[in-house]
C-alpha positions, -999 to +999 in steps of 0.1 A: +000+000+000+028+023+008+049+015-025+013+026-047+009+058-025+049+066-033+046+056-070+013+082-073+032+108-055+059+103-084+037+105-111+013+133-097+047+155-098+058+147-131+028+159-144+028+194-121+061+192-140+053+188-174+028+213-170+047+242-159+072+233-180+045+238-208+029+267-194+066+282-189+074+277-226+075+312-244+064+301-282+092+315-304+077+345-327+080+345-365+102+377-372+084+378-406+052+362-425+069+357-461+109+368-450+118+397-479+138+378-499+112+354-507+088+388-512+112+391-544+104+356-560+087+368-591+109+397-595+144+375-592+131+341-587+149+314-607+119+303-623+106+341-636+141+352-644+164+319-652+139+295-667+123+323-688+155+332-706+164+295-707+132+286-728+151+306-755+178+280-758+161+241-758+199+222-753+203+243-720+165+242-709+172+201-713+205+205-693+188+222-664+155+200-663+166+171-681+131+173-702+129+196-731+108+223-732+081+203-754+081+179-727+079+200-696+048+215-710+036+183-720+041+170-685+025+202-675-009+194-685-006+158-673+000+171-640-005+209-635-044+206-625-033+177-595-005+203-581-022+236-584-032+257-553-056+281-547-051+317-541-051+330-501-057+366-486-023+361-469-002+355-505-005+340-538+001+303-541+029+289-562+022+283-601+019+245-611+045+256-637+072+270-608+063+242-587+071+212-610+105+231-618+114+233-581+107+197-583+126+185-613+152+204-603+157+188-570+154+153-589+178+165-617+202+175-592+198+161-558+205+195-546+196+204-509+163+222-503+177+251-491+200+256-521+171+252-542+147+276-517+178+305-523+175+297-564+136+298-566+138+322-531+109+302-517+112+283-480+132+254-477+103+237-461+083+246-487+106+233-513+104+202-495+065+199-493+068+207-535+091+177-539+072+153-523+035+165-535+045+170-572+064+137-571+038+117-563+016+136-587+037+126-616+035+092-606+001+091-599-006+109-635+018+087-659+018+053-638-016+040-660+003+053-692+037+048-693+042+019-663+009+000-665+008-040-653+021-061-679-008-084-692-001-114-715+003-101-748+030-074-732+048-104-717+048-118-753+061-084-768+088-076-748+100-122-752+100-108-789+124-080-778+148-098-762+151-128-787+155-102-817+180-077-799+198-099-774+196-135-785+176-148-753+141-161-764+115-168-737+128-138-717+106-116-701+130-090-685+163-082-665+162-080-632+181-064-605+184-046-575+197-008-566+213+004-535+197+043-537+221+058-506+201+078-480+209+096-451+204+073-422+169+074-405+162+082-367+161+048-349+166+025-375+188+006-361+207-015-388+174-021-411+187+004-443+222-002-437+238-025-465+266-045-475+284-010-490+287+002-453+261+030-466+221+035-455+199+026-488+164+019-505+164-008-528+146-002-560+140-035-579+129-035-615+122-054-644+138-041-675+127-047-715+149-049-742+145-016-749+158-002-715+119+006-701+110-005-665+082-025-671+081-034-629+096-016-602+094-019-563+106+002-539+115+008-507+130-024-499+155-022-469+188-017-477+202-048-455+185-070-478+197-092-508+183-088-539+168-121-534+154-116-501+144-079-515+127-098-547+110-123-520+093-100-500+080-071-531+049-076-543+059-087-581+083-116-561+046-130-546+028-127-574+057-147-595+056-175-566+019-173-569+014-177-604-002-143-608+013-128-637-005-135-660+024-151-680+026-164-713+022-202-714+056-226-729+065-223-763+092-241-786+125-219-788+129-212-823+146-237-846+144-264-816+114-278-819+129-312-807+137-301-770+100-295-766+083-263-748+103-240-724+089-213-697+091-180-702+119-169-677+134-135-662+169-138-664+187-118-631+227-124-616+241-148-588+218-128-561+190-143-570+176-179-566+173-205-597+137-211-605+120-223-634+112-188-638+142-171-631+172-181-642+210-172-626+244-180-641+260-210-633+283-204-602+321-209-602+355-201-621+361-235-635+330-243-660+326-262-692+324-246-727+288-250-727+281-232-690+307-210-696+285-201-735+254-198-711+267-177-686+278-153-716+250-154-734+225-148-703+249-120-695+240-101-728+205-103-715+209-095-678+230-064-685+205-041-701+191-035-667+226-026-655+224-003-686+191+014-675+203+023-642+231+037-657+206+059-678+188+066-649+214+080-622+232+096-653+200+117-664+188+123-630+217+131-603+201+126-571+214+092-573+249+099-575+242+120-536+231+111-505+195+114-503+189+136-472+153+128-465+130+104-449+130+070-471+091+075-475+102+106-495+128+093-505+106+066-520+081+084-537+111+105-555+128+071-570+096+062-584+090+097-600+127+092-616+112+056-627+087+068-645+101+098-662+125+077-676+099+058-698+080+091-705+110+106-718+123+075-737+088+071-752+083+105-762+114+112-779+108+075-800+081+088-815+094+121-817+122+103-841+091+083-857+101+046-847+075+027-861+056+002-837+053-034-840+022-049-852+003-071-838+014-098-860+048-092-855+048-094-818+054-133-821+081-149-835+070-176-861+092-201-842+076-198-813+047-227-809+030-219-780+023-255-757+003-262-720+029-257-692+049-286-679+038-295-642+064-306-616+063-316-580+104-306-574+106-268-582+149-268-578+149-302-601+124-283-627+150-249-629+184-271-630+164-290-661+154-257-678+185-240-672+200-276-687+179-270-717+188-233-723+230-244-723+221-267-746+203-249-768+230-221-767+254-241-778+239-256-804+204-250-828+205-207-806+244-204-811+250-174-824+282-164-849+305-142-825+303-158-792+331-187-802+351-159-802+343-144-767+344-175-753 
């Protein structure tokens, strides 16, 4: 009874505490409503004075926003009525136009917020709120277009691709992972801290043959593998589940003997051999034939090595450390994402590269067949990874790669 009266006493004076404490607190005044610097914005802002006189030259408009000045306006309408704000009687709200410059800015750069407030003269906070808002917006806005979920005839198209370009047939994409370095979060412990000795987000895609991320996930902790990261993203359930949608077997062309083979991503040694998903054979000391099959799925696997290549080179945030929160940090890697295929798309048909037809988008070789079933998943890869080397090396062997080998 005595210990219960003591431990209320306690507790009744940590409150009397808190509350003075509270009461005692003098809120800290803001010296100014809009400081007068920022008062100067559309007299010496960098988007009234800078960007203006830059829409005279289209190389250095592209240099600063990394889209050209037919695509900025483009993207403009796409996304201008999700980031407009209204009008105040305390001040005019930021342009759609000034606020998706302020935000491809940050993502061209990766510069900090308060560098970009002093360039637009705007508050760093408010740069920040600008990033994250208009970042999601063009995701939201271009996702449907430019990223949408891959049905079966897509799956199909982009097999064609990589059969035609790279010499793989039944591939549906290159997969990997990316370390995207952050600065470390408050009291994460060691969740975003990776093999590097650096804090990251993982962004895993699935690349075409045409460098496009058809899948992406991100967010993935940074301690992760890419297998583990693949395992627990949404696209790695739905491939375990069968969810896909995925085309069904089909004959590789010219080997009509072997039978039907899966459609397959092809990925490095992070990932796990399935009958899906197929990895290079491990070690120094391979045969001819492995050593063919690791070459040739190499030709395939490095075009999404290639794309993030493309990506941290067109938009420089990668190549800092991302100082904000990994949410943020998130939704700003998946805006990058999906520029990347509205630029690439938009300057194709800009240059007039003529679409496949329907028709063309299968291969006359390929002779579609039901699935094979199989009660031993590791037994089913090794025999389609088997069948792939084999088929490399002999009816798929192409003329240079004696010579590389």
């Amino acid at each position: 009874m005595l210990s219960i009266n003591i431990l209320s006493f306690i507790m009744n004076n940590r409150q009397r505490i808190a509350v003075i404490a509270l009461l005692c607190r003098r809120r800290r005044r803001r010296r100014f409503w809009v400081h007068p610097i920022c008062r100067l914005r559309v007299d010496t802002g960098a988007h009234h004075r800078l960007v203006q006189e830059l829409r005279l030259d289209d190389d250095l408009f592209q240099r600063y926003f990394r889209l050209n000045r037919a695509e900025f306006d483009d993207l403009l309408t796409r996304v201008g009525p999700r980031i407009a704000r209204l009008n105040t009687s305390f001040r005019e709200a930021i342009s759609p136009a000034e606020r998706l410059a302020i935000c491809l800015r940050y993502l061209a750069t990766g510069d900090s917020f308060m560098t970009i407030s002093f360039s637009y003269r705007v508050g760093s906070s408010t740069v920040a709120g600008i990033v994250g808002a208009v970042s999601q917006a063009i995701w939201d806005c271009l996702v449907e277009e430019f990223m949408p979920v891959p049905t079966k005839q897509d799956w199909r198209t982009i097999a064609e691709g990589f059969l035609q370009k790279w010499n793989f047939p039944n591939c549906l994409g290159s997969i990997d992972g990316k370390h995207v370095v952050i600065q470390a979060p408050h009291n994460s412990g060691s969740l975003y801290h990776n093999y590097k000795g650096t804090f990251s987000i993982v962004l895993l895609a699935v690349v075409d043959a045409d460098y496009m991320f058809r899948v992406i996930d991100v967010g993935g902790y940074g301690r992760n593998s890419d297998g583990g990261t693949l395992g627990n993203s949404a696209f790695g359930l739905a491939l375990k589940d069968g969810t896909l949608d995925l085309p069904e077997n089909c004959i590789l062309p010219g080997a009509e003997p072997r039978g039907p083979l899966p459609h397959v991503f092809v990925g490095d040694e992070a990932f796990p051999l399935r009958s899906d998903l197929m990895r290079p054979f491990p070690g120094t000391n391979l045969s001819r034939e492995k050593r063919m099959f690791n070459y040739r799925l190499s030709r395939a696997r490095l075009i999404v090595e290639c794309a993030f290549g493309i990506l941290s080179s067109q938009w420089r945030m990668y190549r800092r450390v991302i100082g904000i929160n990994p949410a943020k940090a998130e939704v700003c890697v998946k805006a990058t994402c999906i520029l990347h295929n509205y630029i690439r798309r938009s300057r194709r048909s800009a240059r007039g590269s003529p679409a496949a037809s329907p028709d063309q988008e299968e291969s006359a070789g390929l002779q579609e067949a039901p699935r094979i079933g199989s009660n031993n998943a590791a037994r089913a890869a090794i025999r389609v990874r088997d069948a792939f080397t084999a088929y490399f090396n002999a009816e798929g062997a192409v003329s240079w790669q004696q010579h590389v080998i």
